[in-house]
VEXDREN-2710 file (C-alpha; in Angstrom, 1 decimal):
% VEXDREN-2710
k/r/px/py/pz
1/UNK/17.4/-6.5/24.2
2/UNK/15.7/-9.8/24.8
3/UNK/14.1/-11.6/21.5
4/UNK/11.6/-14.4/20.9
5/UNK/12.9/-17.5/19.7
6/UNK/11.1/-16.6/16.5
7/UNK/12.5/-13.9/15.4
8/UNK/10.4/-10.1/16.3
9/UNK/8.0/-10.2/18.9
10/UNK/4.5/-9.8/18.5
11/UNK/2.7/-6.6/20.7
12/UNK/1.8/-8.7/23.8
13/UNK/5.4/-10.3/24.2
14/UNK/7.1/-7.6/22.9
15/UNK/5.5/-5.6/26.2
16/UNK/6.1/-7.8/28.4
17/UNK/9.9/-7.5/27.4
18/UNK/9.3/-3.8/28.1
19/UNK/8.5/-4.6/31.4
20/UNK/10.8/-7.2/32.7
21/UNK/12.7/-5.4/35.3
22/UNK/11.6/-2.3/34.4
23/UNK/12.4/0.3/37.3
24/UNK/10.2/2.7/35.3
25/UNK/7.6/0.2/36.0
26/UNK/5.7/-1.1/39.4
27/UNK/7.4/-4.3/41.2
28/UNK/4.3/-6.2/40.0
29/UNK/4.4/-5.1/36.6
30/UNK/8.2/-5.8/35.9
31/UNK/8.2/-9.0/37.8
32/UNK/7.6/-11.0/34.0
33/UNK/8.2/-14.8/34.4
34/UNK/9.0/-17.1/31.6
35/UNK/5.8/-18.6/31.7
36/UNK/4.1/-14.9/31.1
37/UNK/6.9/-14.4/27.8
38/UNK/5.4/-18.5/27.0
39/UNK/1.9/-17.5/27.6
40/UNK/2.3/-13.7/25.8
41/UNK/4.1/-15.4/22.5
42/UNK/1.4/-18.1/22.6
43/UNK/-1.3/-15.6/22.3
44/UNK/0.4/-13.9/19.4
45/UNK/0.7/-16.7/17.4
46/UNK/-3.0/-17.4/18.1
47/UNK/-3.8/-14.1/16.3
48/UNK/-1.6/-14.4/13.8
49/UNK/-3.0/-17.6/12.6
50/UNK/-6.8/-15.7/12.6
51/UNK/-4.8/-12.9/10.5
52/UNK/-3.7/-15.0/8.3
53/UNK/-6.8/-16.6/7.5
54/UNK/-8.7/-13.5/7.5
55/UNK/-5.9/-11.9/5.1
56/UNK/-6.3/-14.8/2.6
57/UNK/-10.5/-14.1/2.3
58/UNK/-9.6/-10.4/2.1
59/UNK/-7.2/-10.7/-1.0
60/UNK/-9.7/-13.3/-2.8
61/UNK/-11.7/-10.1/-2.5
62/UNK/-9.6/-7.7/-3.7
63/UNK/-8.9/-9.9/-6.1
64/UNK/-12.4/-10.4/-7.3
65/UNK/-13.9/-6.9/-7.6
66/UNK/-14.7/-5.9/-11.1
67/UNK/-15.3/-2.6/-12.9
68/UNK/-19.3/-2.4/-12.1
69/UNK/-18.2/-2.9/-7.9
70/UNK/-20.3/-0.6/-6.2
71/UNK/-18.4/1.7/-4.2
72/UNK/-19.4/1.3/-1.1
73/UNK/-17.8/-2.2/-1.4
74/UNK/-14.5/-0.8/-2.6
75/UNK/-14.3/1.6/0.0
76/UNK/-15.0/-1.5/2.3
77/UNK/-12.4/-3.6/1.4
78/UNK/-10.1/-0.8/0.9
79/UNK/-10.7/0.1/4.3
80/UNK/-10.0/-3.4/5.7
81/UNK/-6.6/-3.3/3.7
82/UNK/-5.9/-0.4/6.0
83/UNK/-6.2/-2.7/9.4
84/UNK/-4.8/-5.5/8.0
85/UNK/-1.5/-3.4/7.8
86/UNK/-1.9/-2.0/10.9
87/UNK/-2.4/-5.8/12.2
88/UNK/0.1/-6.9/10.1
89/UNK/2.9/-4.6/12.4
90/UNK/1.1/-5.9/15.4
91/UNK/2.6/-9.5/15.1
92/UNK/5.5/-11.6/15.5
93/UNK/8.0/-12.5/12.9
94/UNK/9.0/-10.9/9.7
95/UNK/5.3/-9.8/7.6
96/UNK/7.3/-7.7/4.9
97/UNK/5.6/-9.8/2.2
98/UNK/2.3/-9.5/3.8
99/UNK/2.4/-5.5/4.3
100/UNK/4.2/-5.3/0.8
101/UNK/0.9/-7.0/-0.8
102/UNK/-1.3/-4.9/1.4
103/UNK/0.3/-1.9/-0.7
104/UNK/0.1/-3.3/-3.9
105/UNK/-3.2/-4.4/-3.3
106/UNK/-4.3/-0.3/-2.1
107/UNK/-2.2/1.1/-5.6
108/UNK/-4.0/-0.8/-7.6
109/UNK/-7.9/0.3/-6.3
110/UNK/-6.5/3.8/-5.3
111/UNK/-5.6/3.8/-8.8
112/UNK/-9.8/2.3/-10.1
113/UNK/-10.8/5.2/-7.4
114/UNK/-8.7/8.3/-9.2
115/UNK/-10.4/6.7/-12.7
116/UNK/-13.8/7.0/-11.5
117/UNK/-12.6/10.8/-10.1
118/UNK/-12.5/11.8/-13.5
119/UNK/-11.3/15.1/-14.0
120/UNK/-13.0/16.4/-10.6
121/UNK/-9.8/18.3/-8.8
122/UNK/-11.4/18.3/-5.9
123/UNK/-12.1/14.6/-5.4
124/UNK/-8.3/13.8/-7.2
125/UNK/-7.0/16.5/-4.1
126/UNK/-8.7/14.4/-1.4
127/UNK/-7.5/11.5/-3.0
128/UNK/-3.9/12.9/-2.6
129/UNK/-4.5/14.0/0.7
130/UNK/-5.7/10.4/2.0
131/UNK/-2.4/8.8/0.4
132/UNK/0.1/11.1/2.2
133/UNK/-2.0/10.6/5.4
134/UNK/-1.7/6.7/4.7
135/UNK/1.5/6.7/4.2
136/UNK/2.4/8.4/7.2
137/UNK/0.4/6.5/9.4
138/UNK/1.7/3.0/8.1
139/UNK/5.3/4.3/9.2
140/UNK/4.2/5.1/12.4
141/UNK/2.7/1.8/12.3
142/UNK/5.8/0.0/12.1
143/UNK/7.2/1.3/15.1
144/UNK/6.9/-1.0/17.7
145/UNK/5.0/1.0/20.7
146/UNK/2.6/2.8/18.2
147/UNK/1.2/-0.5/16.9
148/UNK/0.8/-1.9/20.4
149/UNK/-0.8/1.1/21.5
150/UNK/-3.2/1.1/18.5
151/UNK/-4.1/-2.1/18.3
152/UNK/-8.1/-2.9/19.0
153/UNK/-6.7/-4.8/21.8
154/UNK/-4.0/-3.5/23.3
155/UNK/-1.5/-5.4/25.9
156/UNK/-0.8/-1.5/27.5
157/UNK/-3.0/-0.2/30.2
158/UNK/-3.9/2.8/30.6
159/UNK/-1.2/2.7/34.1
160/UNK/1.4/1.4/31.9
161/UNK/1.6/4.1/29.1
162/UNK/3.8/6.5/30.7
163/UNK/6.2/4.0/32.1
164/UNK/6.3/2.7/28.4
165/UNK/6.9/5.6/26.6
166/UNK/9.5/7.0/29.0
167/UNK/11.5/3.4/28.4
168/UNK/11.2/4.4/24.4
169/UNK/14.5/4.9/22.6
170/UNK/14.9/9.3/22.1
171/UNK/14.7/8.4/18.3
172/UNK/11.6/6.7/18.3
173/UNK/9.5/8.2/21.0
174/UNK/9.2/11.7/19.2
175/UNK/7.5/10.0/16.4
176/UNK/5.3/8.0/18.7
177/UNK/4.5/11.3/20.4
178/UNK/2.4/12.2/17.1
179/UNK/-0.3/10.0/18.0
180/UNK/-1.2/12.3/21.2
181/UNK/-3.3/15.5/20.7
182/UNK/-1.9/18.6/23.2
183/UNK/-4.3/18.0/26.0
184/UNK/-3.2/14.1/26.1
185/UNK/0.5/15.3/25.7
186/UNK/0.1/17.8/28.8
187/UNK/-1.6/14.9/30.7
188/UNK/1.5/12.8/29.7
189/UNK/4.2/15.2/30.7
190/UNK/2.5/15.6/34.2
191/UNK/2.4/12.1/34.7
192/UNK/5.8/11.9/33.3
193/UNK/7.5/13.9/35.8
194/UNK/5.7/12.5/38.7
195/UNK/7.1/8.8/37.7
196/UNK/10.0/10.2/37.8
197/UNK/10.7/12.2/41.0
198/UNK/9.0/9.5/42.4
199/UNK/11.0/6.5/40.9
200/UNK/14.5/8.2/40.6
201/UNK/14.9/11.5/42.2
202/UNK/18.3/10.3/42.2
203/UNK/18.4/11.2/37.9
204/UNK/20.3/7.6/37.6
205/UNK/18.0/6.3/34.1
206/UNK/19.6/9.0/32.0
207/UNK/17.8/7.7/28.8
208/UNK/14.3/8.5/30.6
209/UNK/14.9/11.6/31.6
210/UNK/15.9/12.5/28.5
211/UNK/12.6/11.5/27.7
212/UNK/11.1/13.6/29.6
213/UNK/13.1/16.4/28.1
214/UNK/11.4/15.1/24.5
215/UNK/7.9/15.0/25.5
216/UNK/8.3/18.8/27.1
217/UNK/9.4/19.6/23.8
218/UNK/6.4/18.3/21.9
219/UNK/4.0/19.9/24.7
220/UNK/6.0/23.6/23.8
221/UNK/5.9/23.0/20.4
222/UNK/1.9/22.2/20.5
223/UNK/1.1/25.2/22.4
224/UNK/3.2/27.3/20.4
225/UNK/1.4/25.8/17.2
226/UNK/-2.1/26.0/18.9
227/UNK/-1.0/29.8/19.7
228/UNK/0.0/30.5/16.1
229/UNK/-3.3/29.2/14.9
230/UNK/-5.4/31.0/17.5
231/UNK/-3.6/34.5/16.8
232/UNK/-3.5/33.7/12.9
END
């Protein structure tokens, strides 16, 4: 697989790697030219510059609050935490110390939060709840396609996303499938196998129809869920 020069790719060169002669994908859209992979890692680093100016304001914040912080502001910056590490996965290089400070930073008002829960079990349960769900979504985060296809302003369009997905390695794209609801993921799966009866009848790109084979799954297993639900 093809690499920047510095080390991981950020979302809009990373996707233009996923294009680059690309059967899955149009003649237009795989035809990627050096000068597109200069232009793509140029814009990454642009944004990771604004990041990390943004990130070092945000911290002085975090920093800064003090017992008497109204909440609203806590819930603010708490919440700005949150996209910084789902920025954070969005660009180039190694950002381990960056996301690792983002979770420090979250313990520690999580933890001013569950004091000013008290003893309310209800407000300690939601508390618990919103970790799990963090957690979760910053691993999906650090999959590649996910934070691409999250980002505010993301390099895939709409005409891209099956191609994209169906070039996903088998033991990532089932994870990335989570983001999807059942009516996208029956959307997908049609679209799905129409790329591919029309862009190899012929069954030669193996690792995409066995993606195909994934996503059915996940579309059987929602309706079989949405069934359960309905009948229980």
């Amino acid at each position: 697989m093809n690499r920047s020069l510095a080390g991981k790719p950020g979302i809009r060169e990373q996707h233009l790697l996923r294009r680059k002669h690309n059967p899955l994908f149009d003649d237009k859209q795989s035809d990627v030219s050096n000068a597109d992979l200069a232009r793509a890692r140029l814009d990454d680093g642009v944004e990771m510059d604004s990041f990390m100016n943004n990130f070092q304001l945000l911290v002085q914040k975090a920093v800064d609050l003090k017992p008497n912080t109204p909440s609203e502001t806590i819930l603010e910056i708490k919440q700005e935490l949150d996209r910084s590490y789902q920025q954070a996965c969005a660009l180039p290089g190694d950002q381990e110390h960056i996301k690792s400070a983002i979770k420090k930073l979250l313990m520690h008002i999580m933890q001013a939060i569950r004091v000013g829960a008290g003893n309310d079990a209800y407000a300690k349960q939601q508390l618990e709840d919103e970790e799990t769900a963090r957690k979760l979504h910053f691993e999906l985060q650090e999959l590649p396609l996910v934070a691409a296809l999250t980002h505010p302003h993301s390099p895939i369009a709409e005409d891209e996303l099956i191609p994209s997905l169906l070039s996903e390695p088998s033991e990532t794209l089932t994870r990335t499938l989570q983001l999807f609801d059942e009516n996208q993921i029956a959307a997908i799966l049609s679209g799905a196998q129409a790329l591919l009866q029309q862009r190899d009848p012929q069954r030669a790109l193996t690792d995409a129809w066995q993606g195909l084979k994934l996503i059915e799954t996940c579309h059987r297993d929602m309706q079989r869920d949405s069934a359960l639900a309905t009948n229980g």
